[in-house]
One Martini backbone bead per residue (centre of mass of N, CA, C, O) as a GRO file, in nm:
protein
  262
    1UNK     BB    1  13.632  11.215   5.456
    2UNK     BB    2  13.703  11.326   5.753
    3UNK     BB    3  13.901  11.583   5.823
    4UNK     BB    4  14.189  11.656   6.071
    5UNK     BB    5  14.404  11.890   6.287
    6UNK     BB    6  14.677  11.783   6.500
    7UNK     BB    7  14.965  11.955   6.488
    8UNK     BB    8  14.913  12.130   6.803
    9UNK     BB    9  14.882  11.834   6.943
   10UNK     BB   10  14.881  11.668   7.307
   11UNK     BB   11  14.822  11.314   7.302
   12UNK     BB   12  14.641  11.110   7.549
   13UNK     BB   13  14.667  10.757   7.608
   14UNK     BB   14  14.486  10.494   7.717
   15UNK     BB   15  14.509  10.192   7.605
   16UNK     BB   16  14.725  10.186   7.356
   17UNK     BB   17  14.838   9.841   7.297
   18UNK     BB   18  14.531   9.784   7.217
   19UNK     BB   19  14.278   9.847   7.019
   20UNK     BB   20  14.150  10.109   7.045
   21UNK     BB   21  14.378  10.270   7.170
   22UNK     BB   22  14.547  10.234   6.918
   23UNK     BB   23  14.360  10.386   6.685
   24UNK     BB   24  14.386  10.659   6.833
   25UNK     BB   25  14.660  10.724   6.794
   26UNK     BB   26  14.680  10.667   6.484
   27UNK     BB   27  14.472  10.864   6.406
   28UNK     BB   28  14.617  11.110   6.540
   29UNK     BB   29  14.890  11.096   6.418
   30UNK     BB   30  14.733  11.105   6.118
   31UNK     BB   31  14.645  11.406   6.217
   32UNK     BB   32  14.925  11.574   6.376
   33UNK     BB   33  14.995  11.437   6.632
   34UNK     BB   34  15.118  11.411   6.949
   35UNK     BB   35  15.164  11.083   7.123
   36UNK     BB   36  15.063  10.937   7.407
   37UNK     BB   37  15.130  10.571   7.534
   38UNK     BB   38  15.014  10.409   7.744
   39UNK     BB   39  15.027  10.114   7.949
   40UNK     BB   40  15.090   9.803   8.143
   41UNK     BB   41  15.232   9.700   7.881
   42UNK     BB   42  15.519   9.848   7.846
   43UNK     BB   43  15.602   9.706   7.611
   44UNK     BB   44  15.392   9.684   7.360
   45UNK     BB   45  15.385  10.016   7.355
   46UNK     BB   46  15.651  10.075   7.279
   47UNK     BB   47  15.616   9.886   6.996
   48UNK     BB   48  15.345  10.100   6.904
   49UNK     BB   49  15.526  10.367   6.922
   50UNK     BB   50  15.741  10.273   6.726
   51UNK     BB   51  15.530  10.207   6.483
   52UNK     BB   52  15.468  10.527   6.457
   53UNK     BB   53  15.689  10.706   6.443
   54UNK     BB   54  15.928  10.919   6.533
   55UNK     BB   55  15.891  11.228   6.692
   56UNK     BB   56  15.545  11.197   6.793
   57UNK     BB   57  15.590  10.948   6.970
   58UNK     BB   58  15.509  10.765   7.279
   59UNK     BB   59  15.593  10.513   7.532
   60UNK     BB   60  15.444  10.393   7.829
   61UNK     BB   61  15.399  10.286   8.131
   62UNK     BB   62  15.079  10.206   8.335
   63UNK     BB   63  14.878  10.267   8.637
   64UNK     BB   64  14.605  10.382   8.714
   65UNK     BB   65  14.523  10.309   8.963
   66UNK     BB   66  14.782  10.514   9.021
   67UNK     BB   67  14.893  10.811   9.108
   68UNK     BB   68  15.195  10.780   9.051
   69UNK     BB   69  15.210  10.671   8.772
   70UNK     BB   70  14.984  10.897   8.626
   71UNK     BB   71  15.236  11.129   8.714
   72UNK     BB   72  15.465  10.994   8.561
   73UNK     BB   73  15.311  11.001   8.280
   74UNK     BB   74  15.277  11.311   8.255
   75UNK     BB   75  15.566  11.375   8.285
   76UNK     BB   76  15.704  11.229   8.001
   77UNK     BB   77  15.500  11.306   7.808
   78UNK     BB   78  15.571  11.605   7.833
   79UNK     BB   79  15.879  11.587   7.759
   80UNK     BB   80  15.760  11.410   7.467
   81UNK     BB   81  15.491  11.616   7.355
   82UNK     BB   82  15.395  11.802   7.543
   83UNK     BB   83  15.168  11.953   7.668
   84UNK     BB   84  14.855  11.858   7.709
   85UNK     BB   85  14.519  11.880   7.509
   86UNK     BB   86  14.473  11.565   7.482
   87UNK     BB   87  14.245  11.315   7.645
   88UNK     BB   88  14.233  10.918   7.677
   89UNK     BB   89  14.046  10.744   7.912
   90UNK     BB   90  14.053  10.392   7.792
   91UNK     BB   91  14.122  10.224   8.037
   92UNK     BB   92  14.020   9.870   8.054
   93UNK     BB   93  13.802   9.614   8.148
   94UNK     BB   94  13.597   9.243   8.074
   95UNK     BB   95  13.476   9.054   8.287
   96UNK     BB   96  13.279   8.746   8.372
   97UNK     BB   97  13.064   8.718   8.613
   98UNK     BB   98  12.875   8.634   8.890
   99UNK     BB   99  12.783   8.747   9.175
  100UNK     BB  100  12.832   8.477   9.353
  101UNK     BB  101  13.099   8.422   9.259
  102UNK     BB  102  13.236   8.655   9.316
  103UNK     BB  103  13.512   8.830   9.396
  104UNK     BB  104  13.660   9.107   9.563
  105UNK     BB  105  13.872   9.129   9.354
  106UNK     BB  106  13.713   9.156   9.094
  107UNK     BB  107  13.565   9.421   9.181
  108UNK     BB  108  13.802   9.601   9.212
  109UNK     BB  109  13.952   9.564   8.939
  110UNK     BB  110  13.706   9.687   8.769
  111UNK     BB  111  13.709   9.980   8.923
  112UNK     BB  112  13.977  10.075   8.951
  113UNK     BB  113  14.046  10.088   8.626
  114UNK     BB  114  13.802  10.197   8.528
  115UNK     BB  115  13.691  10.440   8.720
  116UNK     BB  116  14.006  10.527   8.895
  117UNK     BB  117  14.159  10.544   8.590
  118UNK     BB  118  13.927  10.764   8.495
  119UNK     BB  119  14.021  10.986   8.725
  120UNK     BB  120  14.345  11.000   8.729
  121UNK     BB  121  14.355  11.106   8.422
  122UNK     BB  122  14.181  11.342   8.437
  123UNK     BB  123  14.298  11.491   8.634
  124UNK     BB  124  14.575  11.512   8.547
  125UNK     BB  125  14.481  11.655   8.292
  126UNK     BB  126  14.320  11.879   8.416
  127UNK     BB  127  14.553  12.012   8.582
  128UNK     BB  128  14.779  12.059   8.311
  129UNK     BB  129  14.600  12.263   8.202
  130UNK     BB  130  14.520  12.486   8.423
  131UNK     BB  131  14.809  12.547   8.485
  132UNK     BB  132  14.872  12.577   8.152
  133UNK     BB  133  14.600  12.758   8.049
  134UNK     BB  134  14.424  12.553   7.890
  135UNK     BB  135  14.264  12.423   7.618
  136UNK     BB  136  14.039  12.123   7.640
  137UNK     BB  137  14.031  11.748   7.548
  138UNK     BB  138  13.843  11.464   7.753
  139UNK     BB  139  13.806  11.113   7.687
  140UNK     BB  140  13.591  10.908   7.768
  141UNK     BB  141  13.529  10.535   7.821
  142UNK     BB  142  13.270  10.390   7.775
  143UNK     BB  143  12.971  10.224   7.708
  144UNK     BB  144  12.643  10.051   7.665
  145UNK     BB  145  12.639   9.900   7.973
  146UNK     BB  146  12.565  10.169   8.143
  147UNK     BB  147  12.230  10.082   8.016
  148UNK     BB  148  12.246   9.761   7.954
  149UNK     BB  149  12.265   9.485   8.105
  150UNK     BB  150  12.460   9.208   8.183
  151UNK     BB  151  12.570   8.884   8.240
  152UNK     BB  152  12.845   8.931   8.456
  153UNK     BB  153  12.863   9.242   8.458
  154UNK     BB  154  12.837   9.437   8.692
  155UNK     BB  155  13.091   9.594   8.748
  156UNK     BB  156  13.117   9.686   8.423
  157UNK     BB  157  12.844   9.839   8.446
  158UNK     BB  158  12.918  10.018   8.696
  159UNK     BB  159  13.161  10.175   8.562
  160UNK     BB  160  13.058  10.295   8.323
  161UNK     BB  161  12.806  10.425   8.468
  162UNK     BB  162  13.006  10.630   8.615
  163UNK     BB  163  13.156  10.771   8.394
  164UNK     BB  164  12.935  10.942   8.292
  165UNK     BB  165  12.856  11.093   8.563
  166UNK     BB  166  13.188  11.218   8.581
  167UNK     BB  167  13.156  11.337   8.289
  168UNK     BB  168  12.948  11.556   8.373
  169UNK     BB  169  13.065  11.682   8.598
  170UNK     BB  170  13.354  11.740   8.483
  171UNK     BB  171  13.220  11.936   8.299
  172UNK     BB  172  13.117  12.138   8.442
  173UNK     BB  173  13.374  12.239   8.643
  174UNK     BB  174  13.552  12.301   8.312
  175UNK     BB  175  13.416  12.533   8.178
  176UNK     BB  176  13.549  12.782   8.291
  177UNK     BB  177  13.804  12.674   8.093
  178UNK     BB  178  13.786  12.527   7.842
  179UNK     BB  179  13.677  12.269   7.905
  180UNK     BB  180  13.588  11.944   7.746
  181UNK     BB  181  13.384  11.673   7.801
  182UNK     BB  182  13.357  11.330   7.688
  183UNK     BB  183  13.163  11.036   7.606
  184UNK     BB  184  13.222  10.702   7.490
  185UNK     BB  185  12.968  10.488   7.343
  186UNK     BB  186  13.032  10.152   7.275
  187UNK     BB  187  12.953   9.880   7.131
  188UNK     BB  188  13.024   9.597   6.959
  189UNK     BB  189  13.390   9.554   6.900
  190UNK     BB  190  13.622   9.465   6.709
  191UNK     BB  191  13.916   9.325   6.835
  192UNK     BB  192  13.979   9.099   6.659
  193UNK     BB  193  14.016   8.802   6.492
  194UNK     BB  194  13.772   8.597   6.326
  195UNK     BB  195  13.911   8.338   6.419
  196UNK     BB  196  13.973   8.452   6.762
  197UNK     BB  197  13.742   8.396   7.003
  198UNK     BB  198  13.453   8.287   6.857
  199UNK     BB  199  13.079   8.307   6.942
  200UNK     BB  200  12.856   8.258   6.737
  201UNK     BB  201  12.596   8.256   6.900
  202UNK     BB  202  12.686   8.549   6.998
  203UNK     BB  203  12.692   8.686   6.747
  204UNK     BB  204  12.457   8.659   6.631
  205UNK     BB  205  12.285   8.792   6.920
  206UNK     BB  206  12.438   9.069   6.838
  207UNK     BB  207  12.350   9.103   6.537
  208UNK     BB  208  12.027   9.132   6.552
  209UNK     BB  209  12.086   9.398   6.755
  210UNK     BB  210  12.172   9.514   6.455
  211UNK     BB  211  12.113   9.736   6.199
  212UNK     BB  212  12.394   9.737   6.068
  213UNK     BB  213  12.476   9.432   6.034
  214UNK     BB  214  12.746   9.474   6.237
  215UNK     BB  215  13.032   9.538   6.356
  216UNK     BB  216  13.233   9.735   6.468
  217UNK     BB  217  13.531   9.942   6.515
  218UNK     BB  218  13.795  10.101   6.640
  219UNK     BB  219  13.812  10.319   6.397
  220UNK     BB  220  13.564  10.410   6.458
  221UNK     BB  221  13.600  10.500   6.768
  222UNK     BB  222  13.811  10.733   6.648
  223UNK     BB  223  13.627  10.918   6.512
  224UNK     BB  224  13.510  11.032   6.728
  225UNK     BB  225  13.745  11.124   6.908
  226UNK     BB  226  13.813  11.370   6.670
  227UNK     BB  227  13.584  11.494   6.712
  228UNK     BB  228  13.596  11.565   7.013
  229UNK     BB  229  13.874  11.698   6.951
  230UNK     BB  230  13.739  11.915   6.797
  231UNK     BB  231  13.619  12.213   6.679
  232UNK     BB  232  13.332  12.083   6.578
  233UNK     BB  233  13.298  12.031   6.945
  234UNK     BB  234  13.326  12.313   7.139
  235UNK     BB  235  12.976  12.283   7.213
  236UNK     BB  236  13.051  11.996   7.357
  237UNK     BB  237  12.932  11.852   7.700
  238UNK     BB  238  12.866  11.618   7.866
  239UNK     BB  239  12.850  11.372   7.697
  240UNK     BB  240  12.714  11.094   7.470
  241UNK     BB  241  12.851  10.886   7.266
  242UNK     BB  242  12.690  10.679   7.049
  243UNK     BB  243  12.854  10.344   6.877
  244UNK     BB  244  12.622  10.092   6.760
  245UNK     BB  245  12.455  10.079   6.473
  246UNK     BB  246  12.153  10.098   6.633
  247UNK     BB  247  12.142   9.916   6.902
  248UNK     BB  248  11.950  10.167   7.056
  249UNK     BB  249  11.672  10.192   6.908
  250UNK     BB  250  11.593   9.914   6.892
  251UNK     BB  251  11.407   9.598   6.843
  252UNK     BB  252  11.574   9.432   6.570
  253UNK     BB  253  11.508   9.132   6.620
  254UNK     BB  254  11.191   9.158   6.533
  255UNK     BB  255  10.967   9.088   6.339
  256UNK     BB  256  10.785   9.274   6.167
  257UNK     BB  257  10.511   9.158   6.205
  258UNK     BB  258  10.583   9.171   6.543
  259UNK     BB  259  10.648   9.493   6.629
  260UNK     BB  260  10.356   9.487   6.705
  261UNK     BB  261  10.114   9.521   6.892
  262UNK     BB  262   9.714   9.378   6.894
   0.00000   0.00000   0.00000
């Protein structure tokens, strides 16, 4: 395994307190980084960041949507992990309603989060960067959804989508500051125990179409996050890492006597 070495590094991670957000964080931890968690649940995060020990952790309460929550947790970070170097803009939600349906607030929880969390997570980032004249590396959460619709899902595909976009945006305004920006996108990620709210019928028709022929984990969407916040990083921005076992190669579900046309 490719080992990290980030005993120099003060890295935020946002949507911290489970699943993917708690594997980064655990991550960049076992790779001698201070790490402070961010969530909404500020209990959980807290318990979190304590069962990572030691003074390398910190967990508190954040609300991206706000940004008033977003600047005093990056100010307690300072406090507690060091001036950011790096920075995981993870916290997201992924409710499914068909567009006929959905109310007004269900399309704003899922925009004001995913998309307005991840530009106040990322100003933030950015910002004290600048201020304190540092090289540092940001990273994106968006999904495979940015590119490929599923039903029910418009908020979360719009979110997702616009995520890629911003990313590419600000990689581009803070090159000439040495700040590198880059966003993944997971396939679909097993965050649950397998015995836990699991649609066969859907896990089978998802896993048709991963050639890598199983769910990815968080642990593997971490290792991710540690190469783009790695100096063998250093000259990606702006990039889009698709981690999703070969789900976006091509239709692989389709058997083979049958998929080419005649």
């Amino acid at each position: 395994m490719i080992t990290f070495d980030f005993k120099d590094s003060a890295v935020v991670v946002t949507g911290a307190a489970s699943g993917i957000g708690l594997a980064i964080s655990h991550a960049f931890h076992a790779a001698g980084a201070r790490v402070a968690l961010g969530d909404l649940d500020g209990e959980r995060v807290g318990h979190a960041a304590a069962a990572l020990g030691g003074e390398r952790a910190f967990g508190a309460a954040v609300d991206v949507r706000d940004s008033a929550s977003v600047r005093d947790f990056f100010a307690a970070a300072d406090d507690a992990v060091g001036p950011v170097t790096v920075a995981v803009a993870n916290a997201g939600i992924f409710p499914n309603r068909p567009v006929l349906d959905m109310a007004c607030d269900e399309w704003d929880r899922v925009i004001d989060t995913n998309l307005r969390g991840t530009f106040l997570t990322c100003q933030a980032a950015a910002r004290s960067m600048t201020t304190g004249g540092r090289a540092g590396k940001i990273i994106t959460m968006s999904s495979g959804a940015h590119a490929s619709a599923r039903l029910g899902g418009s908020h979360y595909c719009a979110s997702k989508a616009g995520i890629v976009m911003f990313t590419k945006v600000l990689a581009m305004e803070l090159a000439n500051r040495h700040i590198n920006v880059n966003c993944i996108a997971p396939g679909y990620i097993d965050t649950r125990p397998w015995d836990q709210g699991k649609d066969p019928e859907f896990q089978n028709a998802m896993l048709r179409n991963i050639p890598w022929g199983r769910f990815g984990t968080p642990a593997e969407i971490a290792q991710s996050a540690l190469f783009l916040a790695s100096r063998a990083a250093d000259y990606v921005t702006g990039e889009v890492l698709a981690v999703n076992g070969g789900a976006f190669a091509g239709r692989a579900y389709l058997p083979l006597n049958k998929a080419m046309p005649r």
